[in-house]
DRENPA-3360 file (N, C-alpha, C; in nm, 2 decimals, always signed):
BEGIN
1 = XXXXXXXX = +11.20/-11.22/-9.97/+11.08/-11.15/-10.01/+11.12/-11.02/-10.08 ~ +11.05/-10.94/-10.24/+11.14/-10.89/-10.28/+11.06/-10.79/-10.19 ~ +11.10/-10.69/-10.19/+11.04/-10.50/-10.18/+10.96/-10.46/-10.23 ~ +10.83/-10.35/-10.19/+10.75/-10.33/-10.30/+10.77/-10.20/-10.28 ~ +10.69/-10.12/-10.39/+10.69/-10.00/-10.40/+10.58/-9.99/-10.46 ~ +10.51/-9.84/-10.42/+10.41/-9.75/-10.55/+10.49/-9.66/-10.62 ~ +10.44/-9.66/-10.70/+10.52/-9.56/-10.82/+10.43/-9.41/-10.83 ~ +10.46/-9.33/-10.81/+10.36/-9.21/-10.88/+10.36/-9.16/-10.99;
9 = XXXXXXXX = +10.28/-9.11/-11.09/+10.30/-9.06/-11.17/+10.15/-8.98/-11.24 ~ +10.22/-8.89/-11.33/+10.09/-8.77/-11.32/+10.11/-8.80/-11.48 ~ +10.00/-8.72/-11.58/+9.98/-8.75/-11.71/+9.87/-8.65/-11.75 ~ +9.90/-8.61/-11.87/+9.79/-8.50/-11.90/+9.63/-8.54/-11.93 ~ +9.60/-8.68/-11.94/+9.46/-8.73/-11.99/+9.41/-8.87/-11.93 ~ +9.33/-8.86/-11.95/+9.25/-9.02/-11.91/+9.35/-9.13/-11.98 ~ +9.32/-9.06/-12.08/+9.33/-9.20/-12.23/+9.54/-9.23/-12.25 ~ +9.60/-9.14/-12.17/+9.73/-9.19/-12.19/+9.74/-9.26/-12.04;
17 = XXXXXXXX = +9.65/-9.18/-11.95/+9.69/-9.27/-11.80/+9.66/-9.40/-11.82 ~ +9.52/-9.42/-11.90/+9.51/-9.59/-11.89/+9.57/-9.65/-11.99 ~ +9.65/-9.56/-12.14/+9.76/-9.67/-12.20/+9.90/-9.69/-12.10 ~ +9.90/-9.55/-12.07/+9.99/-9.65/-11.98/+9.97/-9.77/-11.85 ~ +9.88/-9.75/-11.78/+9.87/-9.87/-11.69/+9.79/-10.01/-11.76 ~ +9.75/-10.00/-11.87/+9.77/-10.12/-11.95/+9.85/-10.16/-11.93 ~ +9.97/-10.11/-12.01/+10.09/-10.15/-12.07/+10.19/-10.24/-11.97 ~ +10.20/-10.14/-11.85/+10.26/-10.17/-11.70/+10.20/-10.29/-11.67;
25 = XXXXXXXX = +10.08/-10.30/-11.65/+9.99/-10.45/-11.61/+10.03/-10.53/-11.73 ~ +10.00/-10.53/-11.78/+10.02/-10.66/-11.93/+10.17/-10.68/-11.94 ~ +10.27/-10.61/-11.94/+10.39/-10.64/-11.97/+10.48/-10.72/-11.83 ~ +10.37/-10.69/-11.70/+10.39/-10.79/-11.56/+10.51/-10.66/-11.48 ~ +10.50/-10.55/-11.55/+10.59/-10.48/-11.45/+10.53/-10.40/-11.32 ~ +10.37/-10.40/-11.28/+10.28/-10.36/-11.21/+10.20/-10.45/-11.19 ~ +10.13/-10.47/-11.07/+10.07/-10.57/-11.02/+9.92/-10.52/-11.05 ~ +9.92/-10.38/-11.01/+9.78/-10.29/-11.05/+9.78/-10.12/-11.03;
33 = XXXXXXXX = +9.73/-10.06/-11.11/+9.75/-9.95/-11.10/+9.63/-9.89/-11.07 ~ +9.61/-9.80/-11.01/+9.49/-9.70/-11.00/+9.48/-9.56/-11.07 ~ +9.40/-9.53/-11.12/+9.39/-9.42/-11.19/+9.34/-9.29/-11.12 ~ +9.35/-9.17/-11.11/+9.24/-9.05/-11.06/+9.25/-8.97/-11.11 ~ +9.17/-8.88/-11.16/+9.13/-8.82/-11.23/+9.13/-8.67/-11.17 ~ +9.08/-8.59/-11.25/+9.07/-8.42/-11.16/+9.22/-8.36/-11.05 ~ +9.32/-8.42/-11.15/+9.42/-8.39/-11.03/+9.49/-8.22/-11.11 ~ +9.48/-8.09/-11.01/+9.51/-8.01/-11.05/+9.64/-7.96/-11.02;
41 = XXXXXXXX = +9.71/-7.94/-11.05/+9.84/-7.93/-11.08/+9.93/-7.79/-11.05 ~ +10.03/-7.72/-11.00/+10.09/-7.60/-10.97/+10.20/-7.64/-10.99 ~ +10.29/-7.58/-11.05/+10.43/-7.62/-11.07/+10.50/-7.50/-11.14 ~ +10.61/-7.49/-11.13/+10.71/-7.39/-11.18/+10.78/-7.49/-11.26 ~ +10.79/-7.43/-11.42/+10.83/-7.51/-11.57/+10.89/-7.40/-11.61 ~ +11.03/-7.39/-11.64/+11.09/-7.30/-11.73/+11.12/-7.17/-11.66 ~ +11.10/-7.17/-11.60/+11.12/-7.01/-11.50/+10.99/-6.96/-11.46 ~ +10.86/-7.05/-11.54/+10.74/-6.95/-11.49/+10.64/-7.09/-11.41;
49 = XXXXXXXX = +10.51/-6.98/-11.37/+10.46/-7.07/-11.27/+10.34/-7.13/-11.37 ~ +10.34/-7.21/-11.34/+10.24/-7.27/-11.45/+10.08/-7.35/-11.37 ~ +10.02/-7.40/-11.44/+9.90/-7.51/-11.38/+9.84/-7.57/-11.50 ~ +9.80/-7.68/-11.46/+9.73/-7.77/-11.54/+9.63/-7.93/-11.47 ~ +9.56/-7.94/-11.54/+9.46/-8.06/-11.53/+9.54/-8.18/-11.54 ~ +9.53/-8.24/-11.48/+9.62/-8.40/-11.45/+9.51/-8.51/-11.43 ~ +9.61/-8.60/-11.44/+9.56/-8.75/-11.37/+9.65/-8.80/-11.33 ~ +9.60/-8.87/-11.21/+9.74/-8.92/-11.13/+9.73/-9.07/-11.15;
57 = XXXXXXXX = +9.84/-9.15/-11.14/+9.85/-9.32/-11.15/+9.95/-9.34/-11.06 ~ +9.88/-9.47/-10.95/+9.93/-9.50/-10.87/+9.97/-9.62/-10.85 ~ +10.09/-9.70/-10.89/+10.13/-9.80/-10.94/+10.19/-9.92/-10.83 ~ +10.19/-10.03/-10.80/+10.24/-10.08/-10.68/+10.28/-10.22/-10.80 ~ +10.44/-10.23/-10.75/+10.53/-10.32/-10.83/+10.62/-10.36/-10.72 ~ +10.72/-10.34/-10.75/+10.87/-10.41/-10.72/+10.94/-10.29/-10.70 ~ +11.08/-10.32/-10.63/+11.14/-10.22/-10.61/+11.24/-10.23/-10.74 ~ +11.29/-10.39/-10.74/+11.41/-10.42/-10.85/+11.35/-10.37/-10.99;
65 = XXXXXXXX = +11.18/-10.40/-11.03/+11.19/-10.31/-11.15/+11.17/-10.13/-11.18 ~ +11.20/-10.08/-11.07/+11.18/-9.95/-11.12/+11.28/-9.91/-11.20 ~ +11.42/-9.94/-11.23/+11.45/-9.91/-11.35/+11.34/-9.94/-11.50 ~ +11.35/-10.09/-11.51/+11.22/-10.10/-11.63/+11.11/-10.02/-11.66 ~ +11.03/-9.98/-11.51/+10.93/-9.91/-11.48/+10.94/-9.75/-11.54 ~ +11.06/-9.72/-11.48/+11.10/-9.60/-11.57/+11.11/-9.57/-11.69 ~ +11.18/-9.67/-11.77/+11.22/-9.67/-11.91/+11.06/-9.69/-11.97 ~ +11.00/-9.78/-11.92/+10.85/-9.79/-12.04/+10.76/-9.66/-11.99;
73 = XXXXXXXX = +10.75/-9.61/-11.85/+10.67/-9.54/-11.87/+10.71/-9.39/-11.91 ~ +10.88/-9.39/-11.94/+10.93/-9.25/-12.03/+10.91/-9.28/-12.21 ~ +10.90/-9.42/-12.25/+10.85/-9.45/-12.37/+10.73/-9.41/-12.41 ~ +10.63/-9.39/-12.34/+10.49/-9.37/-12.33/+10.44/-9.26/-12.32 ~ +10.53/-9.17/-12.23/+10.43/-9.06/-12.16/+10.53/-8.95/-12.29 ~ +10.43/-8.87/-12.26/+10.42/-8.69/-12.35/+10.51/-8.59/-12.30 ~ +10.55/-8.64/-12.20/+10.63/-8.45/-12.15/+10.76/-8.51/-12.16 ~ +10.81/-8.38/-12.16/+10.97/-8.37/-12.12/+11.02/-8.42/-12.02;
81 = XXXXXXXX = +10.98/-8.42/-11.89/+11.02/-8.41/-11.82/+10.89/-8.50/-11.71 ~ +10.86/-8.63/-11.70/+10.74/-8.68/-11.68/+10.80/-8.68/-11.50 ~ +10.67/-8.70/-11.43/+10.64/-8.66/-11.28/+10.66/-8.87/-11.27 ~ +10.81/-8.91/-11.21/+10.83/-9.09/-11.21/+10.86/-9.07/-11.06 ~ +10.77/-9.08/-10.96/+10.84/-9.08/-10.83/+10.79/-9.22/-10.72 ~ +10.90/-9.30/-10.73/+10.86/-9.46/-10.66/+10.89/-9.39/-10.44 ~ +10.77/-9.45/-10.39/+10.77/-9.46/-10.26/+10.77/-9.60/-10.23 ~ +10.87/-9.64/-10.13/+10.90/-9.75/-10.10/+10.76/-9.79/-9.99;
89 = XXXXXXXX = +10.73/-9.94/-10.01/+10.59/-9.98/-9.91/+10.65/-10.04/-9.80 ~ +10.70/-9.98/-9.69/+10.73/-10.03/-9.58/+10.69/-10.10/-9.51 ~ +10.50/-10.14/-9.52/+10.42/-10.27/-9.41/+10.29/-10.22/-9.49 ~ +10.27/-10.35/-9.54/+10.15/-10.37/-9.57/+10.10/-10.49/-9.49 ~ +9.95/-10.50/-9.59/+9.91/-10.68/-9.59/+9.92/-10.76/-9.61 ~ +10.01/-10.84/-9.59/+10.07/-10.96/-9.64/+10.04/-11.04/-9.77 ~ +9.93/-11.06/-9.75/+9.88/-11.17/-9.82/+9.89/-11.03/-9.96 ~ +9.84/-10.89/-9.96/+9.83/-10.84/-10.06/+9.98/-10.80/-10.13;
97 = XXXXXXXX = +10.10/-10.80/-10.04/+10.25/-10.77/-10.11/+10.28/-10.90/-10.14 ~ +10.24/-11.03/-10.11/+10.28/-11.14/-10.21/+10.21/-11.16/-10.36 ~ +10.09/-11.10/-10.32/+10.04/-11.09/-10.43/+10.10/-10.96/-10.58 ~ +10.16/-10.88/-10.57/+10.19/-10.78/-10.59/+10.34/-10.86/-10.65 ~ +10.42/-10.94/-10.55/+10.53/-11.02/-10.58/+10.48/-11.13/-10.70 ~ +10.40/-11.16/-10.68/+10.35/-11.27/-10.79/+10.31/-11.21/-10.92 ~ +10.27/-11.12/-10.94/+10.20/-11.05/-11.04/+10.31/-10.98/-11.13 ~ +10.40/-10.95/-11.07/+10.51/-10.86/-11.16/+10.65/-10.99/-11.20;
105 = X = +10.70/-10.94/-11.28/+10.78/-11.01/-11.34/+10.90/-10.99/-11.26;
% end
């Protein structure tokens, strides 16, 4: 049974969060992604403290493709330095991590 994972990842707009979770869905490397919106942001960039308006995407795949996962969604995304952080799914619902196994490539 492979491993699953959610992937996190943050994005400056609507319109790049949902090209990218297209892309992830259609290319079979994400089973489904969620989108949310209004996510406000605090971070130290460069030496200073910064903020910004986000959207967050919450991605549930495979464990084996997070290298792939990484590479398309560093092709995609706008920053320097993009927010790619996979949490391993320890116990889900069965029937829903086979499905998640079926869906991704």
């Amino acid at each position: 049974m492979p491993s699953s994972l959610s992937l996190y990842i943050t994005v400056p707009s609507r319109e790049i969060a949902e090209k990218i979770a297209r892309a992830l869905v259609e290319e079979k490397l994400a089973a489904c992604i969620n989108i949310f919106a209004g996510v406000r942001s605090i971070y130290r960039w460069k030496g200073k403290v910064e903020t910004a308006n986000e959207v967050c995407l919450v991605a549930k795949s495979r464990a084996e493709l997070f290298d792939k996962l990484e590479k398309r969604v560093k092709e995609l995304h706008p920053y320097e330095c993009p927010c790619i952080v996979a949490f391993p799914i320890g116990m889900g619902h069965q029937p829903y991590l086979d499905w998640i196994a079926e869906e991704t490539t």
